[in-house]
mmJSON file of the N, C-alpha and C atoms, coordinates in Angstrom:
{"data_MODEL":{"atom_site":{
"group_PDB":["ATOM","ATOM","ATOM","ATOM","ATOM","ATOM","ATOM","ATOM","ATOM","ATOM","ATOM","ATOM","ATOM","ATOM","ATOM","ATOM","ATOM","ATOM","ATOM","ATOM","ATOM","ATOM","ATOM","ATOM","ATOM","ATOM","ATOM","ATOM","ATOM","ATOM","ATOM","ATOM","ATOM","ATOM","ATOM","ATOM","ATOM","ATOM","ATOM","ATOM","ATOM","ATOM","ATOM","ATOM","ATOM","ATOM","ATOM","ATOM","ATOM","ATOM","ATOM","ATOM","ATOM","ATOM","ATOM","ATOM","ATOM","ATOM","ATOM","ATOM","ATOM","ATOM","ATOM","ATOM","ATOM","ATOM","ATOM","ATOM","ATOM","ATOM","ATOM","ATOM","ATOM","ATOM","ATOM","ATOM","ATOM","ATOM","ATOM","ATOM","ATOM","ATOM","ATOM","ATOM","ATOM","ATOM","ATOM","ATOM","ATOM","ATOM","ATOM","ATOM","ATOM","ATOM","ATOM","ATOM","ATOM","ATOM","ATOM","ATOM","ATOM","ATOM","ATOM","ATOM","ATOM","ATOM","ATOM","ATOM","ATOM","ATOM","ATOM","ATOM","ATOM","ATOM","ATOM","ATOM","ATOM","ATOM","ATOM","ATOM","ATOM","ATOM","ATOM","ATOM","ATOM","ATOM","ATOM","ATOM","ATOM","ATOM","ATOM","ATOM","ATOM","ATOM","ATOM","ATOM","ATOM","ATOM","ATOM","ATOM","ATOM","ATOM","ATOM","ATOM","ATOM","ATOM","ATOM","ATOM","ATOM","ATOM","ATOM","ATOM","ATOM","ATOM","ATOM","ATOM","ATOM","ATOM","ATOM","ATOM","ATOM","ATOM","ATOM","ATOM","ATOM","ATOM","ATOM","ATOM","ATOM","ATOM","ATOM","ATOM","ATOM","ATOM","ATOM","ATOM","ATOM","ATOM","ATOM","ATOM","ATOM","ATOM","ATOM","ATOM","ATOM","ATOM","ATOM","ATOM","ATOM","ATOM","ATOM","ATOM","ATOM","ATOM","ATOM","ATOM","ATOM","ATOM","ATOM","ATOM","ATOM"],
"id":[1,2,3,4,5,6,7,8,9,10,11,12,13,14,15,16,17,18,19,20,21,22,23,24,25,26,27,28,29,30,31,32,33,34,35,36,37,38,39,40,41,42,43,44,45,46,47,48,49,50,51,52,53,54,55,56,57,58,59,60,61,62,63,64,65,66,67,68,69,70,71,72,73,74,75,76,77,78,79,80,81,82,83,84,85,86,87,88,89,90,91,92,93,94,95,96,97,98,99,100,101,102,103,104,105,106,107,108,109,110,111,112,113,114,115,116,117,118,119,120,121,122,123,124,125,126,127,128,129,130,131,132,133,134,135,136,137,138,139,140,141,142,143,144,145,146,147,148,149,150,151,152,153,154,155,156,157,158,159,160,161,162,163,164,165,166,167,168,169,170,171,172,173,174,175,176,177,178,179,180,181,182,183,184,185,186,187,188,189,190,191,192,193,194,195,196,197,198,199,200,201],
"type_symbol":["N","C","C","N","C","C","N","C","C","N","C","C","N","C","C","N","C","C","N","C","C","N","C","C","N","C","C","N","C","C","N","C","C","N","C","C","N","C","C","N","C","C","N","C","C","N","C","C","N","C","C","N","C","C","N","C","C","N","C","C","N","C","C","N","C","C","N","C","C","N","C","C","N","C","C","N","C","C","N","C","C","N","C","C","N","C","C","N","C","C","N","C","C","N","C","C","N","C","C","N","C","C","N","C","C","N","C","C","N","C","C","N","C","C","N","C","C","N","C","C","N","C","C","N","C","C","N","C","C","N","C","C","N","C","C","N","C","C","N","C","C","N","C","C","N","C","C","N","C","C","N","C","C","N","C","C","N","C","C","N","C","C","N","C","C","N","C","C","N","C","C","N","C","C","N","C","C","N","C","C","N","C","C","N","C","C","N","C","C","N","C","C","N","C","C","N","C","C","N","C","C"],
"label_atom_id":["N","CA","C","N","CA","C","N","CA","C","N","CA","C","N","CA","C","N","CA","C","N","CA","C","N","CA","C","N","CA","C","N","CA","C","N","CA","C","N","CA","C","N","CA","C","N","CA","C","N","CA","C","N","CA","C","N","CA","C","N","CA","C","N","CA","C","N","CA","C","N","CA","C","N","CA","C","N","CA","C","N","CA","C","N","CA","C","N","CA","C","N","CA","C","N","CA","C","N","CA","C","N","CA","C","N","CA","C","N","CA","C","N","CA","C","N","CA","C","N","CA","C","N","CA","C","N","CA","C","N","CA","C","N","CA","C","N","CA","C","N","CA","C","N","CA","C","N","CA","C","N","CA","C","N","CA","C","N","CA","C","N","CA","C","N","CA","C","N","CA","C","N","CA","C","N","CA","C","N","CA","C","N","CA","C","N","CA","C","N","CA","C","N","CA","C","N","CA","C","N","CA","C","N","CA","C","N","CA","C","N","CA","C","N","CA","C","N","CA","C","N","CA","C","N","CA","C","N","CA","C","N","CA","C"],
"label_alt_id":[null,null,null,null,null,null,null,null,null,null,null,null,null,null,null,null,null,null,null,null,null,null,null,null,null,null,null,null,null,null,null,null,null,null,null,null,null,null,null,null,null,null,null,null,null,null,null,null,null,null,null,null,null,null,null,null,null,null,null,null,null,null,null,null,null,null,null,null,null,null,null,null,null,null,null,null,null,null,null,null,null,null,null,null,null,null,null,null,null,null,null,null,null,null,null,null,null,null,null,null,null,null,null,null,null,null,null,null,null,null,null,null,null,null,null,null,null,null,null,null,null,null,null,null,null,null,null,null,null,null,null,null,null,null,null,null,null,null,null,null,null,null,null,null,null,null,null,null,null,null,null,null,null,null,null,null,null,null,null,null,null,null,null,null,null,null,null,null,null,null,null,null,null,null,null,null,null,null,null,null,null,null,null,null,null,null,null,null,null,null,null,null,null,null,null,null,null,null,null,null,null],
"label_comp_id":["UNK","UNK","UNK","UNK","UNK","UNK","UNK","UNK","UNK","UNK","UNK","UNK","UNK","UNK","UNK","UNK","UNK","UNK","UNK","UNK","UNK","UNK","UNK","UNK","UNK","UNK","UNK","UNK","UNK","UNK","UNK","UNK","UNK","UNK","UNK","UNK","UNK","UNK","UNK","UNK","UNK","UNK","UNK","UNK","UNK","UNK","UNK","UNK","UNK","UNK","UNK","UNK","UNK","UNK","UNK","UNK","UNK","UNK","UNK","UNK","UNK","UNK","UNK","UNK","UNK","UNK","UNK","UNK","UNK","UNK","UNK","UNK","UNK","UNK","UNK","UNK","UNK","UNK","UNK","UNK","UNK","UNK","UNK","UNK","UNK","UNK","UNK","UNK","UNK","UNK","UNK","UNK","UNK","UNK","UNK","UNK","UNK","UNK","UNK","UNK","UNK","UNK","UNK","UNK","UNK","UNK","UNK","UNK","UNK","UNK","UNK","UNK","UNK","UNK","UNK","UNK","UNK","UNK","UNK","UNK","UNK","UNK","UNK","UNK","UNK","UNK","UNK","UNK","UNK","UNK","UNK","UNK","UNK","UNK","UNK","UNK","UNK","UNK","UNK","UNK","UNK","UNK","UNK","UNK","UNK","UNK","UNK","UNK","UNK","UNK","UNK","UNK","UNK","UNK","UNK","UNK","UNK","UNK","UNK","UNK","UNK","UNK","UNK","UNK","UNK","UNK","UNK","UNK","UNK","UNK","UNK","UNK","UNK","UNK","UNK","UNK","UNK","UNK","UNK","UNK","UNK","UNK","UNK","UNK","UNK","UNK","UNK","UNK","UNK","UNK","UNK","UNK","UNK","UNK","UNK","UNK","UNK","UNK","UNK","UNK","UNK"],
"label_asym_id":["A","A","A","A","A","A","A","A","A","A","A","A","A","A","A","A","A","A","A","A","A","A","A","A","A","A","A","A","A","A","A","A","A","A","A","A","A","A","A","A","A","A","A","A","A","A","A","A","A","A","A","A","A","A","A","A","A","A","A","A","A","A","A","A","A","A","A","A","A","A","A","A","A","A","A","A","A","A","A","A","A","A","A","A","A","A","A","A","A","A","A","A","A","A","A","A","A","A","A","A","A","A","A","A","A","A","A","A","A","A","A","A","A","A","A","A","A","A","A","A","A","A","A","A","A","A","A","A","A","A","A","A","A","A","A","A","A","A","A","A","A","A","A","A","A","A","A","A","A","A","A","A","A","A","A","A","A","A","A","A","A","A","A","A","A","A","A","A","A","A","A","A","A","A","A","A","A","A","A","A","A","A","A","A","A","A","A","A","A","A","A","A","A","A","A","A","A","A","A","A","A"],
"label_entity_id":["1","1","1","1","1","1","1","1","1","1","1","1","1","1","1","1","1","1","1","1","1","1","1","1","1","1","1","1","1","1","1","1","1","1","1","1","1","1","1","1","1","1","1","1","1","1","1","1","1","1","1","1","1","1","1","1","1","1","1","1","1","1","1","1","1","1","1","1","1","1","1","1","1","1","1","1","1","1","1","1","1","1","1","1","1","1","1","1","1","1","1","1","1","1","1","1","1","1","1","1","1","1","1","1","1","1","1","1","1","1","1","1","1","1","1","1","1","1","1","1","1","1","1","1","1","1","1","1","1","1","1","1","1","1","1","1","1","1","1","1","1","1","1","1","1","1","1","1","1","1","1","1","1","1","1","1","1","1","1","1","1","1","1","1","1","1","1","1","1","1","1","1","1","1","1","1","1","1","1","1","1","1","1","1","1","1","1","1","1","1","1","1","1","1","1","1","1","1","1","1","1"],
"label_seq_id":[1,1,1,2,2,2,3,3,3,4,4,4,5,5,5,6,6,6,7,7,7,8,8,8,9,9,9,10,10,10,11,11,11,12,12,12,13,13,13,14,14,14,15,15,15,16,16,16,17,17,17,18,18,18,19,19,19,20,20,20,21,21,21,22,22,22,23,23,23,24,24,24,25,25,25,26,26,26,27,27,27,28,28,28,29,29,29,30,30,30,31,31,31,32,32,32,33,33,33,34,34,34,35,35,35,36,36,36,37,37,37,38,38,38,39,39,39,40,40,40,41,41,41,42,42,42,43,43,43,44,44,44,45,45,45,46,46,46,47,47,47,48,48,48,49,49,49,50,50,50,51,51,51,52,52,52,53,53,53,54,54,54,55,55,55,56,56,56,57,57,57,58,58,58,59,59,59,60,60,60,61,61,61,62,62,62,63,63,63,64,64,64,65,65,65,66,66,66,67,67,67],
"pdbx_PDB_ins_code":[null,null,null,null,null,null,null,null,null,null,null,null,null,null,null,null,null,null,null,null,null,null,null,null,null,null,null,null,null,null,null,null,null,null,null,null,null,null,null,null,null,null,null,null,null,null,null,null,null,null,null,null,null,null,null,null,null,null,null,null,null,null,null,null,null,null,null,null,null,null,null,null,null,null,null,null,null,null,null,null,null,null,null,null,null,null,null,null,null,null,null,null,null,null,null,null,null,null,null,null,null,null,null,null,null,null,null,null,null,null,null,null,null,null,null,null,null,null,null,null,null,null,null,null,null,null,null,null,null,null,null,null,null,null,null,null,null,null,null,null,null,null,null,null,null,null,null,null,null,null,null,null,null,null,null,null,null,null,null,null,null,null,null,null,null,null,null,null,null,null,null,null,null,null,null,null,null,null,null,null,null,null,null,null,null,null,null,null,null,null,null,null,null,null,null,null,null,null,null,null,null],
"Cartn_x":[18.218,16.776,15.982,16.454,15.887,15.984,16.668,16.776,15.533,15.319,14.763,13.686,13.125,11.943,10.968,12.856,12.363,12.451,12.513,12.837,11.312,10.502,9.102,7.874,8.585,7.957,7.824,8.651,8.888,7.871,8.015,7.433,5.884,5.735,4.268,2.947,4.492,3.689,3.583,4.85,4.443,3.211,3.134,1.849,0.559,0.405,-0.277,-0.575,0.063,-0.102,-0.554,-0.022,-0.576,-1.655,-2.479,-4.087,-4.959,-4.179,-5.424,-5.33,-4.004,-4.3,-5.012,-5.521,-6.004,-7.822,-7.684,-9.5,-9.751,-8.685,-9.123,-8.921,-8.343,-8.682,-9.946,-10.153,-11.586,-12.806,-12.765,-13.784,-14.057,-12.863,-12.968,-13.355,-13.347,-13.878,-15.043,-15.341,-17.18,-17.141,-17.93,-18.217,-18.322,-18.073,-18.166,-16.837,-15.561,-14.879,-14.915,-15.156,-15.764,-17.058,-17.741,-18.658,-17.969,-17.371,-16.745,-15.628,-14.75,-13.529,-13.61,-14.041,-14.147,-14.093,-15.084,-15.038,-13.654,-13.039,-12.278,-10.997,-11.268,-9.643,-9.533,-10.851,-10.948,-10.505,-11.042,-10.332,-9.071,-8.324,-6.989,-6.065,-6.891,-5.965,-5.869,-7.085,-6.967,-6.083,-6.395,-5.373,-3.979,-3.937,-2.273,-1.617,-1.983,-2.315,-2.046,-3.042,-3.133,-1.759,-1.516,0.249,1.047,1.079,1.949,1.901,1.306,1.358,1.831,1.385,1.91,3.432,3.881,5.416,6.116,5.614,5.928,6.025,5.118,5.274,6.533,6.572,7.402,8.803,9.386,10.345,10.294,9.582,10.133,10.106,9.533,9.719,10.821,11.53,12.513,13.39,14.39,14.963,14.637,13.694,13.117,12.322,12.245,11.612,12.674,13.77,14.775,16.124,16.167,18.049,17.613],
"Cartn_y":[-0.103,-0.279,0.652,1.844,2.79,2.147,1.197,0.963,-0.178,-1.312,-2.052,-1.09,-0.583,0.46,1.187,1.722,2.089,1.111,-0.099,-0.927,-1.315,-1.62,-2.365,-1.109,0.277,0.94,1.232,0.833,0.225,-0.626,-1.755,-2.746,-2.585,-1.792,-1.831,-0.436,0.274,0.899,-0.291,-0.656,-2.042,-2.51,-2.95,-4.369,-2.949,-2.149,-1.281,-0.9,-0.806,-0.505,-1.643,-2.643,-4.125,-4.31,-4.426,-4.046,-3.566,-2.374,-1.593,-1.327,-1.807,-1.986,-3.233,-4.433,-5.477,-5.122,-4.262,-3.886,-2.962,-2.465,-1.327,-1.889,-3.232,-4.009,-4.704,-5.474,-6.343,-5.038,-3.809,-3.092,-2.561,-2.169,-1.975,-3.318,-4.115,-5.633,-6.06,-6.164,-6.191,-7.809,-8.031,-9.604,-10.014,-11.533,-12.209,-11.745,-11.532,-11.525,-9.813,-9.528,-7.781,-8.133,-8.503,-9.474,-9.823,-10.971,-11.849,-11.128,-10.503,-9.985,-8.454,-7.806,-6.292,-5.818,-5.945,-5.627,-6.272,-7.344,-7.828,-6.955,-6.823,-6.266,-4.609,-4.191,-2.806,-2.516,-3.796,-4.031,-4.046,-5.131,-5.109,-3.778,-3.063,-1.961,-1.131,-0.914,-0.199,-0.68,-1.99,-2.373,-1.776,-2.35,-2.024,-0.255,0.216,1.871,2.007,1.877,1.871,1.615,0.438,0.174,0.781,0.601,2.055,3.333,3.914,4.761,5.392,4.188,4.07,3.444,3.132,2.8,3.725,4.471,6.008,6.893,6.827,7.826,7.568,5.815,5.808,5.947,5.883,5.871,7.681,8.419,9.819,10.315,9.261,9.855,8.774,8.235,7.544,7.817,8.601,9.382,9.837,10.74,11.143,10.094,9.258,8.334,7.105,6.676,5.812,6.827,7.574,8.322,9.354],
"Cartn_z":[16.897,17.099,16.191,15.923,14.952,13.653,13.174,12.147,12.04,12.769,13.126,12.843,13.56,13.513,12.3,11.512,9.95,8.89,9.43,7.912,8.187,9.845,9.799,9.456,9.301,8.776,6.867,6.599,5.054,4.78,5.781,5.415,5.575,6.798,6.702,5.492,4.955,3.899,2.824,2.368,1.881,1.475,2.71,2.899,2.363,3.073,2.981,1.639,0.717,-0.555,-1.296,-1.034,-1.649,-1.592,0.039,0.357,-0.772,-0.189,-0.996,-2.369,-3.377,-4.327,-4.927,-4.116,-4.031,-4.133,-3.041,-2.671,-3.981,-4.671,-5.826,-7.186,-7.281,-8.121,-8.297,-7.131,-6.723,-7.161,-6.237,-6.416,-7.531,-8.807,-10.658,-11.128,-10.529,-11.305,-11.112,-9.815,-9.198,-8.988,-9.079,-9.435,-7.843,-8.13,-6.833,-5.562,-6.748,-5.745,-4.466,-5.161,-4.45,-3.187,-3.812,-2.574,-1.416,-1.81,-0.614,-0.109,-0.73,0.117,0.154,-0.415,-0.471,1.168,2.122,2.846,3.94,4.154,4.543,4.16,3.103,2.646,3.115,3.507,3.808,5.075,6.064,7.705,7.462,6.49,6.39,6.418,4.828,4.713,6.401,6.766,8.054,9.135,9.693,10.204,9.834,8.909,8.282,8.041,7.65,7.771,9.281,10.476,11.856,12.121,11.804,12.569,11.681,10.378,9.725,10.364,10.754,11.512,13.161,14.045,14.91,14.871,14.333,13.913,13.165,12.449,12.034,12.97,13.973,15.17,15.962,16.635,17.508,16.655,15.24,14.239,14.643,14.346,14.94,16.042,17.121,18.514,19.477,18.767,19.291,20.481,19.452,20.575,21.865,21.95,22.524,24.051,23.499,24.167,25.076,24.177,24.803,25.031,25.13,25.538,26.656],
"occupancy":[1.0,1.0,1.0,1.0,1.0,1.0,1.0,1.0,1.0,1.0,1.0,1.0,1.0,1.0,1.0,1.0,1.0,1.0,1.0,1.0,1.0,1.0,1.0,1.0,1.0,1.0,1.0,1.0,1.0,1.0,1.0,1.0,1.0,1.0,1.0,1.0,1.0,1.0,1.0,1.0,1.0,1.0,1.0,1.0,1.0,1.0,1.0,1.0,1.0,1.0,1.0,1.0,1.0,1.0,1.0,1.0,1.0,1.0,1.0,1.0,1.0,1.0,1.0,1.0,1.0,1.0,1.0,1.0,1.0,1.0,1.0,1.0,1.0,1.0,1.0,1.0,1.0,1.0,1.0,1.0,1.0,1.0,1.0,1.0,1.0,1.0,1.0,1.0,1.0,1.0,1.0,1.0,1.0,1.0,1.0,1.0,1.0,1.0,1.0,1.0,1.0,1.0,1.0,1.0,1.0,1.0,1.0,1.0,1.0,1.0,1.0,1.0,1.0,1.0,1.0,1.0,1.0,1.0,1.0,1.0,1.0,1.0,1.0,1.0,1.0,1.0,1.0,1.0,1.0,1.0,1.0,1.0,1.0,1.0,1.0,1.0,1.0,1.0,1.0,1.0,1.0,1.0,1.0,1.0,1.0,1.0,1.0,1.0,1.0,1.0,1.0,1.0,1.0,1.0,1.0,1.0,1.0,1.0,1.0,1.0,1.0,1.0,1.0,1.0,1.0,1.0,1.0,1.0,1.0,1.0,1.0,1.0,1.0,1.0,1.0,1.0,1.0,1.0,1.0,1.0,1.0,1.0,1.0,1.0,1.0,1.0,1.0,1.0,1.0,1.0,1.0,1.0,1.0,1.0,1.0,1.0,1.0,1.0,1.0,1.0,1.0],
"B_iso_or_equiv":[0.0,0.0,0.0,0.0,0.0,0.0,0.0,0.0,0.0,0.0,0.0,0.0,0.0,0.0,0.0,0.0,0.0,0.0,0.0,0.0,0.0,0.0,0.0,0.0,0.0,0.0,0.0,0.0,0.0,0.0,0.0,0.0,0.0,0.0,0.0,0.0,0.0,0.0,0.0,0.0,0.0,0.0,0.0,0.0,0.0,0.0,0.0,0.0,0.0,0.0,0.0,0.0,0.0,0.0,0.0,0.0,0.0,0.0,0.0,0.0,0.0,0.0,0.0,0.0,0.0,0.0,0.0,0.0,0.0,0.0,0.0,0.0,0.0,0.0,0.0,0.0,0.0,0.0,0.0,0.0,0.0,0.0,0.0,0.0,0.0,0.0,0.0,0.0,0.0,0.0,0.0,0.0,0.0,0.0,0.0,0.0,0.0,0.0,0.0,0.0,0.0,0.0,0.0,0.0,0.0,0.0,0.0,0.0,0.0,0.0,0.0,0.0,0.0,0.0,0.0,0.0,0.0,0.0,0.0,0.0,0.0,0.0,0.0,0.0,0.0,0.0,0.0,0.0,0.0,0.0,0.0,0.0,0.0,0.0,0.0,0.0,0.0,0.0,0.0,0.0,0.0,0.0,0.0,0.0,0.0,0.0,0.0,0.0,0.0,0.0,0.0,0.0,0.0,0.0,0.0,0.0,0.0,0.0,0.0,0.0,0.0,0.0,0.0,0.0,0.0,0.0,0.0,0.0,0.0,0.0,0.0,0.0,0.0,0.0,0.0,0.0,0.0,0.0,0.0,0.0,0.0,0.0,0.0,0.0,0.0,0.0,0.0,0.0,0.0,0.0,0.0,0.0,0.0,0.0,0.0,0.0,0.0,0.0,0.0,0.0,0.0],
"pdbx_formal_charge":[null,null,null,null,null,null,null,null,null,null,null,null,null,null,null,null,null,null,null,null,null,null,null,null,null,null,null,null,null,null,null,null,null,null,null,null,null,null,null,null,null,null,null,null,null,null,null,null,null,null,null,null,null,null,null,null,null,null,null,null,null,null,null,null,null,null,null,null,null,null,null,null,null,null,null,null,null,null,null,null,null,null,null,null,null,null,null,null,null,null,null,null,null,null,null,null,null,null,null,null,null,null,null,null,null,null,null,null,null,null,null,null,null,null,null,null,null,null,null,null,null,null,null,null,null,null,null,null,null,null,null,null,null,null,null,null,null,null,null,null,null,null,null,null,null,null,null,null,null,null,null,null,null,null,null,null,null,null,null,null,null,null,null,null,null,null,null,null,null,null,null,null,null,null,null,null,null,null,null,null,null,null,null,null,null,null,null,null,null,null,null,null,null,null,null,null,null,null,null,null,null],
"auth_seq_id":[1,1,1,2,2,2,3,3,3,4,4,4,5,5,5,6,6,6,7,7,7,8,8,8,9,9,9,10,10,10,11,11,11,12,12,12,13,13,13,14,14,14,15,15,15,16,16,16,17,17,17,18,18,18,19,19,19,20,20,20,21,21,21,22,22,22,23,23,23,24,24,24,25,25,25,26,26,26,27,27,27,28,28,28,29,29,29,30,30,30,31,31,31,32,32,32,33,33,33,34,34,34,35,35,35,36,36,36,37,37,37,38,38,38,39,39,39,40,40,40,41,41,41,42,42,42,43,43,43,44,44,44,45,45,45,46,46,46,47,47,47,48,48,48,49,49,49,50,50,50,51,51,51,52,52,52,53,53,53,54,54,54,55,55,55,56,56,56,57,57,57,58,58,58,59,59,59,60,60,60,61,61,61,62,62,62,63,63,63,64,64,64,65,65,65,66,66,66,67,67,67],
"auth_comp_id":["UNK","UNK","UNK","UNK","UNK","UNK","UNK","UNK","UNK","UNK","UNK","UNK","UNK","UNK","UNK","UNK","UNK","UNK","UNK","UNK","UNK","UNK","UNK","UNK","UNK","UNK","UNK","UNK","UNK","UNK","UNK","UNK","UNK","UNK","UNK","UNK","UNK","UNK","UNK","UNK","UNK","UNK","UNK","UNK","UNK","UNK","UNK","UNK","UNK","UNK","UNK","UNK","UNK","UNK","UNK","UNK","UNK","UNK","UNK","UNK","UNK","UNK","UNK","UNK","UNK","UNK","UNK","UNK","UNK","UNK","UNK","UNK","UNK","UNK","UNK","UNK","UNK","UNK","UNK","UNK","UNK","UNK","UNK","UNK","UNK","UNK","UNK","UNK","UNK","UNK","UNK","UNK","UNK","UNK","UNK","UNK","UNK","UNK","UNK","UNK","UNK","UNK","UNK","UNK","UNK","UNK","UNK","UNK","UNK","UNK","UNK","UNK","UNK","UNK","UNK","UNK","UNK","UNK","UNK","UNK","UNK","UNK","UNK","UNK","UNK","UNK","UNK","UNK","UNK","UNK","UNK","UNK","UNK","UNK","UNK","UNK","UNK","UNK","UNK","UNK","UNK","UNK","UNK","UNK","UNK","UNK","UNK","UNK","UNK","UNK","UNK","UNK","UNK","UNK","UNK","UNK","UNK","UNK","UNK","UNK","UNK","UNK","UNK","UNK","UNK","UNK","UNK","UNK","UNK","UNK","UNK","UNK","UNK","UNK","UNK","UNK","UNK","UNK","UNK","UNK","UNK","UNK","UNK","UNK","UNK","UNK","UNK","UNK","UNK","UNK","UNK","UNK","UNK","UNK","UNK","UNK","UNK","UNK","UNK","UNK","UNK"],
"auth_asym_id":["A","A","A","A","A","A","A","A","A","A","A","A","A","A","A","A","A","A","A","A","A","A","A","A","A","A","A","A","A","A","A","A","A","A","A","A","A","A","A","A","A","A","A","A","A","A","A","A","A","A","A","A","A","A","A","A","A","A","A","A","A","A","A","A","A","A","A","A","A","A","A","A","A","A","A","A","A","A","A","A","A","A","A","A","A","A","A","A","A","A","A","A","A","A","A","A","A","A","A","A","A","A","A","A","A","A","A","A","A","A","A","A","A","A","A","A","A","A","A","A","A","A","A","A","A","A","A","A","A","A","A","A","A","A","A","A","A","A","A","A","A","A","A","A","A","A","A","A","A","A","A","A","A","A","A","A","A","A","A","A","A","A","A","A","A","A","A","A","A","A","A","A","A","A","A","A","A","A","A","A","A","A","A","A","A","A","A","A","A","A","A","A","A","A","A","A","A","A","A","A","A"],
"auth_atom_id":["N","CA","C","N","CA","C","N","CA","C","N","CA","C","N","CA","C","N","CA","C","N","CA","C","N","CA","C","N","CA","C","N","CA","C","N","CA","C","N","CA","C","N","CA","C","N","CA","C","N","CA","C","N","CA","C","N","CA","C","N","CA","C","N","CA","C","N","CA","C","N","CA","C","N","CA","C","N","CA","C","N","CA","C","N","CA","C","N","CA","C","N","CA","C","N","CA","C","N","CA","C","N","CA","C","N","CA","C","N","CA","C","N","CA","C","N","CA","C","N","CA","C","N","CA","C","N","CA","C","N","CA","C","N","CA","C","N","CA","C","N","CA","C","N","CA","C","N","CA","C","N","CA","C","N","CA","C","N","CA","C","N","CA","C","N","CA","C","N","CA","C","N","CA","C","N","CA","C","N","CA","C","N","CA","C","N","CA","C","N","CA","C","N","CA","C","N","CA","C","N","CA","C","N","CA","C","N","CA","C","N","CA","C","N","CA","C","N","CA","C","N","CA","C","N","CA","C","N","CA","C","N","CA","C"],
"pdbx_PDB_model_num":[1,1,1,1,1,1,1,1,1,1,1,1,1,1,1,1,1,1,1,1,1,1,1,1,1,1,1,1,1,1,1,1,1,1,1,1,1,1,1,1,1,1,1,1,1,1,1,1,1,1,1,1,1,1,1,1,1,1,1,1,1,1,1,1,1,1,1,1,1,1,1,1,1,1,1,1,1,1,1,1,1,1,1,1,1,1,1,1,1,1,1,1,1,1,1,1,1,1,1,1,1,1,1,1,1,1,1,1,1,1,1,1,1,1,1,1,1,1,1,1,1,1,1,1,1,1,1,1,1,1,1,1,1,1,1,1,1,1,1,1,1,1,1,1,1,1,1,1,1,1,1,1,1,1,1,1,1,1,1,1,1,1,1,1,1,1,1,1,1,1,1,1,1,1,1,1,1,1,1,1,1,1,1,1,1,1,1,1,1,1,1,1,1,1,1,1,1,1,1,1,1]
}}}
């Protein structure tokens, strides 16, 4: 289950990095697409960050928590 745990913590730096290299593309470019998605993608990154984190926590408080 720990493993399970650290691979969806992989994954959610992942996604996390994709985000916001997405919103930091759009926002060096400007235009329409910065308009329409800029802010959307900013909820995203947070979202995603948010559960990166809380899955980082329970990934080091595992043990602790199930044995």
């Amino acid at each position: 289950m720990k493993t399970v745990v650290g691979v969806l913590v992989a994954a959610g730096l992942g996604v996390t990095l994709i985000v916001m290299g997405a919103g930091m593309v759009g926002m060096f470019r400007g235009g329409e697409f910065n308009r329409k998605y800029g802010n959307v993608l900013m909820r995203c990154r947070v979202a995603a960050q948010a559960t990166t984190v809380a899955l980082l926590a329970l990934w080091f408080f595992y043990d602790d928590l199930f044995t």
